[in-house]
VOFI-538115 format. One record per residue (C-alpha): x, y, z; residue in one letter; residue number from 1. Coordinates in pm, 1 decimal, padded with zeros to 6 digits. Example, Ala and Ser with C-alpha at 12.3 -4.5 7.8 and 13.67 -1.06 7.14 Angstrom:
<nodes>
         x         y         z  code  pos
   01230.0  -00450.0   00780.0     a    1
   01367.0  -00106.0   00714.0     s    2
</nodes>
This chain:
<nodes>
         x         y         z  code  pos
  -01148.8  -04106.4  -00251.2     x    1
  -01135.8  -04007.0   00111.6     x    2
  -00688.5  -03995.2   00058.9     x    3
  -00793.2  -03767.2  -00228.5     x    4
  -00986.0  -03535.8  -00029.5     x    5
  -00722.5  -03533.1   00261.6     x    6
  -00491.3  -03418.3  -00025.2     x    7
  -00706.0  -03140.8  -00149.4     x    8
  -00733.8  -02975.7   00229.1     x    9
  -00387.8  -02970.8   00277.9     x   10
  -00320.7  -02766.6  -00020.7     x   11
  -00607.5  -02553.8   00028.7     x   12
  -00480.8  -02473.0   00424.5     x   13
  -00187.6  -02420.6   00265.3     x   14
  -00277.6  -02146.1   00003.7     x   15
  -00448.9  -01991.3   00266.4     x   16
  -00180.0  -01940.8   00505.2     x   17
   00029.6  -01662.4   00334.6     x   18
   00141.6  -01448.8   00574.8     x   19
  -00069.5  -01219.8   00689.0     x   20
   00058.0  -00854.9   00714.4     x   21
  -00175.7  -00609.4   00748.5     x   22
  -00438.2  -00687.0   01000.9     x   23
  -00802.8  -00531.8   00969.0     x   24
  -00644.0  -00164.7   00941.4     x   25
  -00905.5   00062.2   00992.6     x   26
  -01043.0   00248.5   00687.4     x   27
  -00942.5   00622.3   00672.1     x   28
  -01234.5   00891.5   00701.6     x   29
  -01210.5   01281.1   00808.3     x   30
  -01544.0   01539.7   00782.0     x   31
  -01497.4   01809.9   00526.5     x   32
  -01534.8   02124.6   00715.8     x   33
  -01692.1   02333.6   00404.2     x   34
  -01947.4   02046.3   00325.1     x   35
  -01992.8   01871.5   00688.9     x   36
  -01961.6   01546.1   00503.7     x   37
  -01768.8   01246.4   00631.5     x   38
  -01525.3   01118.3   00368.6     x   39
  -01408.7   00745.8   00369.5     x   40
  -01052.4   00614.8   00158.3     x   41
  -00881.5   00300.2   00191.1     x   42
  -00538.5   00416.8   00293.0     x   43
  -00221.5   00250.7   00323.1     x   44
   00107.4   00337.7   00560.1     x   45
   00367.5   00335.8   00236.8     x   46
   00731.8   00492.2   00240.2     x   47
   00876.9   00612.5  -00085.9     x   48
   01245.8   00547.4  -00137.2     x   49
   01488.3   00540.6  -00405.7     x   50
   01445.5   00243.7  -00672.9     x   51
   01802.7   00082.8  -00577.6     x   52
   01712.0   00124.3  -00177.6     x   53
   01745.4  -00265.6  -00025.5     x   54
   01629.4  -00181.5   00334.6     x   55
   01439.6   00114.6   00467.2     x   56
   01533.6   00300.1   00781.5     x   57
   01350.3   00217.6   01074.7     x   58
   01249.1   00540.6   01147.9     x   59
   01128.3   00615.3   00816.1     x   60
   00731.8   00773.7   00862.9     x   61
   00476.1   00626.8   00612.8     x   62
   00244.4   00833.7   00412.5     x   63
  -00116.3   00775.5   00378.0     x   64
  -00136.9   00607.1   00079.8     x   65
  -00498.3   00581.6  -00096.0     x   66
  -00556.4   00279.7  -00295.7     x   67
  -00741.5   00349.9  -00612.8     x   68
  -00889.2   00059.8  -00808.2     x   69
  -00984.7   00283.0  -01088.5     x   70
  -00635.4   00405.3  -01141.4     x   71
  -00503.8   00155.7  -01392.1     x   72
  -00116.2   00299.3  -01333.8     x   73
   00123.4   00212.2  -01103.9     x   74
   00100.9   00512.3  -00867.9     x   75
   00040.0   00882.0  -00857.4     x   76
   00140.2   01136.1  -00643.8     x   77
   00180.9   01566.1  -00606.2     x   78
   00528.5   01703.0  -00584.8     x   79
   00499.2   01799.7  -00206.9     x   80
   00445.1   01365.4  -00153.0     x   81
   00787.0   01292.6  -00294.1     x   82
   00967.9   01599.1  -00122.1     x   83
   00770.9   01514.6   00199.8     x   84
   01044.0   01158.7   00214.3     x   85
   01329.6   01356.5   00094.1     x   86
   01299.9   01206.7  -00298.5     x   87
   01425.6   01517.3  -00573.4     x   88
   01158.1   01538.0  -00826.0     x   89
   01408.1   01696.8  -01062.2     x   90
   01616.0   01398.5  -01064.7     x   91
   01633.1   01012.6  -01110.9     x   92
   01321.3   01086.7  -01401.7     x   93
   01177.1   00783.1  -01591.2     x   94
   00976.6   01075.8  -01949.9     x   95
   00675.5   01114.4  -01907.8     x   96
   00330.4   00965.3  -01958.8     x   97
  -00027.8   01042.5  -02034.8     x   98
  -00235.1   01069.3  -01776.8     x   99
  -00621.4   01153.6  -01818.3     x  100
  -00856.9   01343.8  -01509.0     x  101
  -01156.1   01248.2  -01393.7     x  102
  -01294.3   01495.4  -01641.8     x  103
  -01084.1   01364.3  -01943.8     x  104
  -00872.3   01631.1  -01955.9     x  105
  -00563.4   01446.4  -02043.6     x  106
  -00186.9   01549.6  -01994.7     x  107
   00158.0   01407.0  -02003.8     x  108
   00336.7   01442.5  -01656.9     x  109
   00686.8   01314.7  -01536.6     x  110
   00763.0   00993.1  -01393.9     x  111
   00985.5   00984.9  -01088.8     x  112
   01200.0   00632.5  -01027.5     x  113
   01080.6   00535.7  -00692.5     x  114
   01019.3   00184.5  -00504.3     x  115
   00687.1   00186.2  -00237.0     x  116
   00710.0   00008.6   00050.5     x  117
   00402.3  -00100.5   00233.8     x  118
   00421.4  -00115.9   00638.3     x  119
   00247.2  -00344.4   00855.4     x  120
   00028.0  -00295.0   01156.2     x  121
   00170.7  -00624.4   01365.3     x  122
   00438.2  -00516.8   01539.3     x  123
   00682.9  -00793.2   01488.5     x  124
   00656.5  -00726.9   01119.8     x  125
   00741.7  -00337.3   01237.2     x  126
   01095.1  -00331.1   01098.1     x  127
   01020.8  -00550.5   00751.0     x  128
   00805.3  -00350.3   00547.2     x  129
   00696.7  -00499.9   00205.5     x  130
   00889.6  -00385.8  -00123.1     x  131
   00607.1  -00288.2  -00392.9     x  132
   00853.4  -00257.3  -00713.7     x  133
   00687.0   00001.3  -00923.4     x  134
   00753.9   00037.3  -01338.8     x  135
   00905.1   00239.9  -01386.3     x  136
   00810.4   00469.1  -01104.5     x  137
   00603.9   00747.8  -00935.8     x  138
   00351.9   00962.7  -01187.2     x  139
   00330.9   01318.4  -01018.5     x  140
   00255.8   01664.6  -01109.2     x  141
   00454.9   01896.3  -01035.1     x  142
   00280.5   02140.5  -00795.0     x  143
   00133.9   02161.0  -00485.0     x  144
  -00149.9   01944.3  -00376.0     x  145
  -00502.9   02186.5  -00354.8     x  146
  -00604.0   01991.4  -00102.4     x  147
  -00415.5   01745.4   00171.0     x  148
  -00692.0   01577.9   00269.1     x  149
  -00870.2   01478.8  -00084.5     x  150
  -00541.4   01490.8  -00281.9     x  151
  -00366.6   01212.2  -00169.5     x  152
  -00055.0   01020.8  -00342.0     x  153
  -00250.2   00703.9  -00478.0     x  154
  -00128.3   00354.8  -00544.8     x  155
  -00285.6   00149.5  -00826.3     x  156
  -00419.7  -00217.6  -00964.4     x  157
  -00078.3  -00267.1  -01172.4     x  158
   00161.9  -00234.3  -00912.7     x  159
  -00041.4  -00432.8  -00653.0     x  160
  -00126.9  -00695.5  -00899.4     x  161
   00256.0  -00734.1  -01005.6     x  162
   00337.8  -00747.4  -00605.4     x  163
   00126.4  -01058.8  -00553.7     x  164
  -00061.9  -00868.9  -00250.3     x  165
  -00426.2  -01087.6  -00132.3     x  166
  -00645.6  -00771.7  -00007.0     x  167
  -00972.9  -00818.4   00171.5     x  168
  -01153.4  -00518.4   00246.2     x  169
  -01463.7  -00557.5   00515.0     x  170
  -01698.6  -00253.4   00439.2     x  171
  -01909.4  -00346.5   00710.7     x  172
  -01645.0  -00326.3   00973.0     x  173
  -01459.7  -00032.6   00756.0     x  174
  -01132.7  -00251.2   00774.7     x  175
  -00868.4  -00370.9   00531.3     x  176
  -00630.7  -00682.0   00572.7     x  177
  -00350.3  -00810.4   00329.2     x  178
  -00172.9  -01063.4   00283.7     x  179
   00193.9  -01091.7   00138.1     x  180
   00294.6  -01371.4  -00103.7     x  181
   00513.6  -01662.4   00067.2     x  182
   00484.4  -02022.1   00143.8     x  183
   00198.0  -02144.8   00397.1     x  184
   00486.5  -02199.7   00687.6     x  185
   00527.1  -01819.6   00733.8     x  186
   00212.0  -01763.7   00806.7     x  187
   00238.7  -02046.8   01127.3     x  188
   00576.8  -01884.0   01209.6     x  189
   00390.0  -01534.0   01262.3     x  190
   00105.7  -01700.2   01417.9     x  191
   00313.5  -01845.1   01684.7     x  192
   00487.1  -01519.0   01687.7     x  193
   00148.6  -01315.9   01801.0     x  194
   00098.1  -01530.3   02060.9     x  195
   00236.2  -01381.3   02281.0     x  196
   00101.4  -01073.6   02229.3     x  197
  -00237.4  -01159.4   02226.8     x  198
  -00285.0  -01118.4   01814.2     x  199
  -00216.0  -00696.6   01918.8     x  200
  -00168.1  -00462.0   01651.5     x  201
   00002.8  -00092.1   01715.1     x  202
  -00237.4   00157.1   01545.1     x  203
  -00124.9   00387.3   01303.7     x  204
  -00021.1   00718.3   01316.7     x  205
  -00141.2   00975.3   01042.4     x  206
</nodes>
């Protein structure tokens, strides 16, 4: 019984050591100025690249990203979100797809063939940001956002679900972690890695 239960830890440690790649990011908030109402999102540094793209450009910038649990697609953003990282939303098109409001008004709207990738907040994970595949791609409209504050592009359950991502989101500390999938010796490997820098993390830029 007790070899059993030495068993059992081991593969419990070792579920639990995926590698850890975003580390408690703070949650995003802003005060409307017509309402003088503070506004919270859980955001997320992504780039948006082409769907073939195998490495991103260090010195790509990230968009805010909201995740959305209520939207069941893949991801949604205005026209002025793909322009903003140089991605034509008159070309590389996927049809289109219905997409309802809020209000259940419901439309079809273009798809644009995109890959997300997620950026971490630990700095020797800086230059390795996490491919999010998306299927098959980006649902925008095509106009400009009303508002850049409450019209974010959004990222949904499907493609985060397909990705394998472990999210924990601490509402009492307003911070978000996640985890990336990847055998339990990665996560030791970055562990050791943060050592020496005292488990920092480089704050991010809006």
């Amino acid at each position: 019984m007790a070899l059993v239960k030495s068993r059992s830890s081991l593969k419990v440690n070792a579920e639990n050591q995926v590698p850890l790649f975003i580390d408690s990011l703070p949650l995003f908030s802003w005060v409307s100025s017509k309402r003088n109402v503070r506004f919270w999102s859980v955001s997320l540094p992504m780039i948006a690249t082409e769907p073939g793209v195998e490495t991103v450009p260090l010195v790509a910038k990230p968009q805010r990203w909201v995740f959305d649990s209520g939207f069941t697609g893949d991801a949604f953003a205005w026209r002025s979100h793909l322009e903003e990282p140089g991605l034509n939303p008159r070309t590389n098109l996927a049809g289109t797809a219905p997409a309802k409001s809020a209000f259940g008004q419901e439309e079809a709207l273009p798809i644009r063939k995109a890959a997300l990738w997620l950026k971490s907040n630990i700095p020797s994970l800086q230059g390795t940001p996490f491919r999010i595949a998306l299927s098959p791609g980006i649902l925008f409209r095509d106009a400009a956002e009303p508002d850049p504050e409450f019209f974010r592009p959004v990222i949904g359950m499907r493609a985060l679900m397909r990705a394998g991502l472990k999210v924990r989101i601490d509402f009492a500390k307003a911070r978000i972690s996640i985890w990336t999938p990847g055998p339990w010796y990665q996560g030791v490997s970055l562990f050791c890695r943060r050592l020496d820098s005292a488990f920092s993390v480089d704050p991010t830029k809006w």
